[in-house]
N, C-alpha and C positions, 0 to 999 in steps of 0.2 A: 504494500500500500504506500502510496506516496504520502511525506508529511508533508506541516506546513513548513519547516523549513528545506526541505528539496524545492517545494514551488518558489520558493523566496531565491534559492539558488536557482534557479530556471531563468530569473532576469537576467542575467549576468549574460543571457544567450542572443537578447534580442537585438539584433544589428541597426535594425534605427532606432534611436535612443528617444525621440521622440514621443511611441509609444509604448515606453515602458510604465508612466505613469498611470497610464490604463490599466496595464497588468499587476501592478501594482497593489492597484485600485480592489481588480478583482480578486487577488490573492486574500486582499481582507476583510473581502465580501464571504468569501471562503470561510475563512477562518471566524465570523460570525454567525454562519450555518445561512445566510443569505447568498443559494446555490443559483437562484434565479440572477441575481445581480452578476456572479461569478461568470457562468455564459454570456447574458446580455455586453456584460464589459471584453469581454474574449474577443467576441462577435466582432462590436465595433471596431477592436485596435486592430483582429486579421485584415479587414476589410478596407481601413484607413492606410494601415501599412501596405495592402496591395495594390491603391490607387496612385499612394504617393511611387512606389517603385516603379508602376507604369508609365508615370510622369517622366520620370528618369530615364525609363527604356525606353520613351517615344522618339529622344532627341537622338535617336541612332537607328532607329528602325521604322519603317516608313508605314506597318504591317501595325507594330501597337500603337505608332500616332493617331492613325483610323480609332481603333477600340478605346484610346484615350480620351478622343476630342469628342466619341460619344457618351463617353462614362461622364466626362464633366458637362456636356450639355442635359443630359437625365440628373445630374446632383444640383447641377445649379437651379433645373425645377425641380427638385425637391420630387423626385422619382426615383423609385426602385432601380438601381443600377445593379446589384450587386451579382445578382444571378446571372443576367447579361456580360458580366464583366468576365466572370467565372466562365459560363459559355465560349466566349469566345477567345480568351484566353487559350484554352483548352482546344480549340477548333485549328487554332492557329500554331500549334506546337510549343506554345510559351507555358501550358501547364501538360503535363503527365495526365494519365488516364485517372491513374492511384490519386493523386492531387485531385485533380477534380472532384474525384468521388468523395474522396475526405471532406470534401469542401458539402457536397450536398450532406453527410450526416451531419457534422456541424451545423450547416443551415436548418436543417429540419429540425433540432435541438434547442437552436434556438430559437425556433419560430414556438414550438412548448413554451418556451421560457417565457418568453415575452408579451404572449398574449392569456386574456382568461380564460384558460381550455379548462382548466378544474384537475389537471396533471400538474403534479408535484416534481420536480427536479434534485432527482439522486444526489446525495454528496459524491457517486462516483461517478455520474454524468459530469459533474460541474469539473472535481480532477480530470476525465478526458479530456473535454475541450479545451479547458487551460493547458494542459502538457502538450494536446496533440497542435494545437496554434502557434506556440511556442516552439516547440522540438520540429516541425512540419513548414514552417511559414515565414513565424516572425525571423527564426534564427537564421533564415538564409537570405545573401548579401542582396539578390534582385531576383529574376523568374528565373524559369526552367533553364532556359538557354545562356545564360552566363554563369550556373553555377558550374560547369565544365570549366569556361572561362577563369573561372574565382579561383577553385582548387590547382588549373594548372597553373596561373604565376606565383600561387604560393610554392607549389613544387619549385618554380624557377628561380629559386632564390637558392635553393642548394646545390652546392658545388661538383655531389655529381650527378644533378641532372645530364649533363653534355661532357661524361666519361670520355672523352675523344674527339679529337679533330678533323677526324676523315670525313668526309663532305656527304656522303654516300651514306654512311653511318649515323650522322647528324638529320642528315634526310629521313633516315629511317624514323628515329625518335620522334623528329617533329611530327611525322604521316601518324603514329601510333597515339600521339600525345594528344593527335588532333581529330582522332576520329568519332569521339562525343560531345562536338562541338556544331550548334547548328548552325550552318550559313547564315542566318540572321545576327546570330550573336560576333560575327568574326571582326564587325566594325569598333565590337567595344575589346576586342583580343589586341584590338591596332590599337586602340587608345591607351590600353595599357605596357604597352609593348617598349612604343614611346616614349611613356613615362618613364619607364628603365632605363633607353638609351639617352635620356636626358639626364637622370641623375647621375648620381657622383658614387653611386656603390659597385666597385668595379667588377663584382661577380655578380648582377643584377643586368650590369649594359652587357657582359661577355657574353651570358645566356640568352639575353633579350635577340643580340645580334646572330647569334646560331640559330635561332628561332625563326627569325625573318629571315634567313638565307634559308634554313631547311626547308624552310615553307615553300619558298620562290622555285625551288629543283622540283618541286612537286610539280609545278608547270600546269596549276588550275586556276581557269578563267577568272573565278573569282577572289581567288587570294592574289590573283597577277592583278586584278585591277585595285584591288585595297592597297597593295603595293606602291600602285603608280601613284596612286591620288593621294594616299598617306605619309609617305615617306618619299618615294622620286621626285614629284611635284609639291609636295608642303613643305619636305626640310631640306631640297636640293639650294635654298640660300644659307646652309648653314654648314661651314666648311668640315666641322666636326660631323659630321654624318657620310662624307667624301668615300670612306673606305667602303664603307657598308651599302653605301649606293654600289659604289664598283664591283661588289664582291657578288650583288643581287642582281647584275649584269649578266656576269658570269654566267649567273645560275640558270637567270631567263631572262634575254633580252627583249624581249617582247613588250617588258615593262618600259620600254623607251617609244614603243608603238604608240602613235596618237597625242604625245607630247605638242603643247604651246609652243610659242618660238621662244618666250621666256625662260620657260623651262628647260627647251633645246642649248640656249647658252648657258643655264647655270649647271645642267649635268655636263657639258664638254667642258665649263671651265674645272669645274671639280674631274674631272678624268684626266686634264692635262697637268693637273697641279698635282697631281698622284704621281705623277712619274718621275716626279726627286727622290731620289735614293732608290729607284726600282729594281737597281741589279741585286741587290740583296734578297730578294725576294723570289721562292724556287718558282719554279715556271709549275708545278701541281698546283700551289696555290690560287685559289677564285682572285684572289688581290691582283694578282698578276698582268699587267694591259693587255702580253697575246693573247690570256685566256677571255678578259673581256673582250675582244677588239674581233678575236672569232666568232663569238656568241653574237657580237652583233653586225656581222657579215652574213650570217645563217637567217637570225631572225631579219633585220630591217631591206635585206638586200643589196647590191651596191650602189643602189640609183640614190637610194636614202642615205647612205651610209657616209655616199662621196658629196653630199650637198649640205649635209647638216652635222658632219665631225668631218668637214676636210681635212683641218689643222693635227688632229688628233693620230687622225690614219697616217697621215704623212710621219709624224715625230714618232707612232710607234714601228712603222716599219724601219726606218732609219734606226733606232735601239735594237730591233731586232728582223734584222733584214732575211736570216737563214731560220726561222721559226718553226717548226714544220706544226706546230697547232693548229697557227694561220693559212700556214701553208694549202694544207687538206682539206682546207673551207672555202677552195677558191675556183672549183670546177666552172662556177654559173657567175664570176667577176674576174672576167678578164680587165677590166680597166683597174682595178687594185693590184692584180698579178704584174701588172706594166710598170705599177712602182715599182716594185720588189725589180722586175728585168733593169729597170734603169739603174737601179742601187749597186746593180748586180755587176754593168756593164762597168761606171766607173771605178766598182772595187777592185775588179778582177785585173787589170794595169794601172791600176794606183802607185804610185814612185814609193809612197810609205809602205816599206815593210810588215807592220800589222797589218794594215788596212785588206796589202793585196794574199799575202798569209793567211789571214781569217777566211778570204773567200776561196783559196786554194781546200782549204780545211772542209767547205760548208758544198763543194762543189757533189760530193759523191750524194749527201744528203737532197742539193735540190736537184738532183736527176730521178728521184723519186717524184718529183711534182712538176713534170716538163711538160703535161699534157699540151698546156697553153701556149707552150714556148713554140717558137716560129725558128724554121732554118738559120735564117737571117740570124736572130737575137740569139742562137746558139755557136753560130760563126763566131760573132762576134765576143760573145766569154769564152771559148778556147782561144781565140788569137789574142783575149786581151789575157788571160794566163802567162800565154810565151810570151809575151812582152813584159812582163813583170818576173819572167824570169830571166829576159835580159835583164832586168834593172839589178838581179842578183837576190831577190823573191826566194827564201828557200825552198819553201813547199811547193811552191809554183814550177819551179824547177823538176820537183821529184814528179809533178802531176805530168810534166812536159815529156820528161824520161820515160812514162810507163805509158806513153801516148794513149794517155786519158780512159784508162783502161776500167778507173772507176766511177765512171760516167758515161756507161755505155750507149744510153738514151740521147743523151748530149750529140755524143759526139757522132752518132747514126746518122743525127740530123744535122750536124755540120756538114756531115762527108755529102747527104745527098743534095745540100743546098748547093754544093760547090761544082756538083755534077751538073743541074737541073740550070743554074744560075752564075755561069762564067764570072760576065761584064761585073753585076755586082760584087762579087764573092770577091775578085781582084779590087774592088773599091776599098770592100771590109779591111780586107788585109794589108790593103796598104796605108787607111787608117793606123795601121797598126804595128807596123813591121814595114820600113823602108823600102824598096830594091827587092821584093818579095813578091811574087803572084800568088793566084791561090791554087794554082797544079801543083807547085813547087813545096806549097804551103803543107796540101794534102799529101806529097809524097813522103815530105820532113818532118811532119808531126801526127803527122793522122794514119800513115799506112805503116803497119807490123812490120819488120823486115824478117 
């Protein structure tokens, strides 16, 4: 049997403090043997408390504003709202089936109570309804669909919610963490989310941040668009958010789909401001620019990609000219691949030793992605090799010795352009190599002896 002191500790539970005084109230209706008063006051604070949290859940959801703005047009005349409330609540997935029903004995209890039916009110009726309003209602923080919400950022505040950094892994959790969450409630998951990566507790923003990128790999319509509109577009003015935009890039570029032109420059200028100190940074990492810079070649296309981050594609391909992330994501943009060929052309006879080195190094790798490469622009990186290793080019030298034997794609396509294409091929070369034709070219560097 419950005393009166357990009902006395029962307040301790009710999350708007507001109507505690009610229960209060009726704890010492209770404890009077005034069982009628004890329901009657239950009644009112459920009912009170479940108008005011509607109020709350309106301004996020467009489904209880409806149910809201008719509950307070029936209270303001001083009409029966409460079963309607209950109704539709319940219709609309913001209460449980169980909820609901609870809610009709309650109601029917206290319609006993309240009225002169010549029925008396059990001292154990009046303990139900008081524990079950309290333990069932008052105690939890808003409806149905954010109590999911509620419990998971309590979870996210411990350290090891996010045992792990592997992106895949994190994905995992978030998809698991998120599957008793109703799409209506995910607007206020965003709101609190933000409130993490805005504070200052830095196991609250880590988690927050693994959250919102686990989410984003999920790659669903409506978490992509809560995305966009909550964080790419509301905190893309706020430099401190820069990573976490880029890393949600990564994950799904798509959230850059349908952007303002406002918005358009304050995500490129946060992308391009990311790329101080970016070598440090392993290339698995979502942080990464090739990996954003792929993701959104894939999603925006090149027509978008080249009009609204010109600047961007430009300075990441220059940092990472040999990338093969990017690389792989370039069958359907030849006009991005044309950088990369141009970068390509003046590294590969560059007079600086790194410069032409590195492309000697990077050459076996981009013959893996020559689809796009043209005779011509292949001509022209082997003769600009042997000329960087007249400048005395180490590696360019050794690429010249084993007559390009690790670039067999490459160099296929030089051999037949030089066949197919005399006049020019002797242009190329002599571009490139003085006192050189290109029969002499292909006898000297290009054919086996």
């Amino acid at each position: 049997m419950t005393k009166l002191q357990d009902m006395e500790e029962l307040l301790e539970k009710i999350s708007n403090k507001e109507v505690v005084d009610y229960m209060r109230e009726a704890s010492m209706c209770y404890s009077t043997g005034a069982y009628r008063g004890c329901v009657v006051l239950s009644y009112i604070a459920l009912f009170d408390d479940m108008r005011a949290k509607l109020s709350q859940f309106s301004k996020i959801n467009s489904a209880a504003k409806l149910i809201w703005q008719e509950v307070e047009k029936r209270a303001g005349n001083q009409e029966v709202f409460e079963s309607y409330m209950a109704d539709k609540l319940q219709s609309e997935g913001f209460l449980t089936t169980a909820e609901h029903k609870q809610l009709g004995i309650i109601r029917d209890i206290r319609n006993r109570a309240a009225h002169p039916s010549g029925i008396k009110i059990k001292a154990e009726e009046a303990r139900y309804i008081y524990c079950v309003v309290i333990d069932d209602f008052l105690s939890q923080s808003l409806l149905k669909t954010t109590h999911a919400v509620d419990a998971l950022i309590s979870r996210l505040e411990k350290s090891n919610f996010f045992p792990t950094t592997n992106i895949d892994e994190i994905s995992d959790i978030a998809k698991q963490e998120s599957l008793d969450i109703h799409p209506s409630a995910y607007p206020y998951l965003f709101t609190k989310l933000i409130d993490f990566l805005k504070g200052t507790d830095e196991q609250k923003n880590k988690n927050a941040e693994r959250m919102v990128v686990g989410l984003a790999r999920l790659n669903t319509p409506v978490i992509r668009d809560l995305i966009r509109s909550s964080i790419v577009v509301k905190q893309s003015h706020d430099e401190e958010f820069g990573s976490l935009i880029g890393r949600v890039i990564a994950s799904d570029a798509l959230v850059l789909s349908g952007l303002n032109a406002d918005a358009i420059i304050r995500v490129r200028a946060l992308l391009e401001a990311s790329l101080n100190n970016v070598k440090s940074r392993p290339l698995t990492r979502l942080s990464h620019p090739a990996k954003q810079l792929a993701a959104m070649i894939v999603a925006l296309g090149e027509v978008t990609l080249l009009n609204d981050y010109p600047s961007l594609t430009s300075a990441v391909i220059k940092m990472f000219p040999y990338s093969s992330e990017i690389l792989r994501k370039l069958d359907d943009s030849p006009k991005v691949f044309q950088q990369f060929v141009k970068f390509w052309k003046n590294s590969s006879s560059s007079t600086t030793f790194e410069t032409a080195n590195g492309f000697a190094d990077a050459l076996a790798e981009i013959d893996d992605y020559c689809t796009l490469l043209s005779g011509e622009d292949a001509l022209h990186l082997i003769a600009g090799v042997v000329e960087a290793a007249e400048w005395g080019a180490r590696r360019s030298k050794s690429l010249r010795t084993s007559k390009f034997k690790d670039a067999p794609n490459i160099r296929k396509l030089a051999i037949d352009y030089i066949g197919k294409n005399q006049k020019s091929a002797d242009e190329i070369i002599e571009s490139h190599l003085s006192n050189t034709t290109a029969s002499a070219f292909l006898q000297d560097q290009l054919t086996e002896s």
